[in-house]
N, C-alpha and C positions, 0 to 999 in steps of 0.2 A: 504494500500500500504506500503512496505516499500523494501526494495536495494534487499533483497535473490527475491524476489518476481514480482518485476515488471521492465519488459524491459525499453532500449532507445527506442524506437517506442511508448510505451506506455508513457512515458511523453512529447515526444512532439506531438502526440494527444492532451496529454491534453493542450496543450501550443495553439494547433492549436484553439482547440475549445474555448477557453479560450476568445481570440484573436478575432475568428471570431465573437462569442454572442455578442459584443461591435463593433464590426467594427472597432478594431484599426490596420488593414493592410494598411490602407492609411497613417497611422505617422508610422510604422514601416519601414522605409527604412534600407537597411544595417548602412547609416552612423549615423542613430538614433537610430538603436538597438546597434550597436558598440558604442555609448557612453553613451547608458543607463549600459551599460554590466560595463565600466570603472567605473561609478560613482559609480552599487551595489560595484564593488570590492573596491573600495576607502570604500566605508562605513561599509565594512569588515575591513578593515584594521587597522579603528577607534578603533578597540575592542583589538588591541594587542599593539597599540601606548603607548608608554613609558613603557610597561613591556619589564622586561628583560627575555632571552630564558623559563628558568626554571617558572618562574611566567607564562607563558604562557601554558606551559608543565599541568600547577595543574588548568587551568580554567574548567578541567573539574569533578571538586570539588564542581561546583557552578552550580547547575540546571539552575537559572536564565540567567547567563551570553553564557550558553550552548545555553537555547534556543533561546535569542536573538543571538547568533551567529548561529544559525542554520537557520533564518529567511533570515539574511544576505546571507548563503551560497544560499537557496532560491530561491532566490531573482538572485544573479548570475547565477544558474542553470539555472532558466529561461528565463533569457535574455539571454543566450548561446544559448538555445533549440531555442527560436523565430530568433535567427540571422539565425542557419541552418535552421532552417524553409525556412525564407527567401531568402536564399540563397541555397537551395534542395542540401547540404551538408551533406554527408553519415558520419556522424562523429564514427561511432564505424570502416568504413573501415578506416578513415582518422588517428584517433591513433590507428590502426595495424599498418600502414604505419611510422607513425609518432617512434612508439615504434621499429621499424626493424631499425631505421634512428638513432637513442639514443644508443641502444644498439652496434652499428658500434662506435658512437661519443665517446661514454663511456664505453669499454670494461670492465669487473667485473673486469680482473687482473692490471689492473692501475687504478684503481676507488673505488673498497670496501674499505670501511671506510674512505676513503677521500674524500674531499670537491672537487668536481668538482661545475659545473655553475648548475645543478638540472639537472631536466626533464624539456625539452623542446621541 
C-alpha cells in the first residue's frame, strides 16, 4: 500500500476490519474515538516540542525520528478513519465541502504568502 495507490474506502476497511477481528465497536463510541484521536495528536506533537520552525523543517534528515513520526501520524489516521466509521461520515465529500468553504475564507489575492489562521 502506499498514498499514489490506495483509496479513502480502502483504509477504513481496513480500520473497519481491524476493529471488528477484536470486537472493539463497543469502547468505540464517538466520544472515545474523539479522545483517542486528541491524545495520538498530542503524542505527535511531543516530536516537534521545543524545536524551533527550521529544526523541525531538517527532521527529515533523521530516518529514525521520521518513522516514529510516521507511526504517530498513524496512529491519528486511524483514529480519524474509526470516528467516521463510526459516525458513516463521507469524509472525502466532507473536505470538498470543507475546501469550497476555505477557499471563500481565504481568497489567494489576500492570503498568498501571508499568515492567515491555516486550513480549517
Amino acid at each position: 500500500m502506499n498514498d499514489t495507490q490506495t483509496t479513502l474506502a480502502e483504509l477504513r476497511e481496513a480500520v473497519r476490519q481491524f476493529v471488528d477481528e477484536r470486537d472493539w465497536q463497543q469502547f468505540h463510541s464517538p466520544k472515545n474515538l474523539s479522545m483517542a484521536l486528541a491524545i495520538e495528536a498530542g503524542e505527535l506533537m511531543e516530536h516537534f516540542q521545543w524545536l524551533d520552525g527550521e529544526a523541525t523543517r531538517n527532521l527529515s534528515e533523521s530516518p529514525e525520528k521520521l518513522a516514529a513520526i510516521g507511526e504517530e501520524l498513524a496512529d491519528v489516521l486511524s483514529y480519524m478513519l474509526a470516528l467516521a466509521n463510526s459516525l458513516d461520515i463521507d469524509l472525502a465529500a466532507t473536505h470538498e465541502k470543507k475546501m469550497v468553504r476555505n477557499r471563500a475564507k481565504y481568497p489567494v489575492e489576500q492570503f498568498r504568502g501571508r499568515f492567515g489562521s491555516g486550513v480549517q
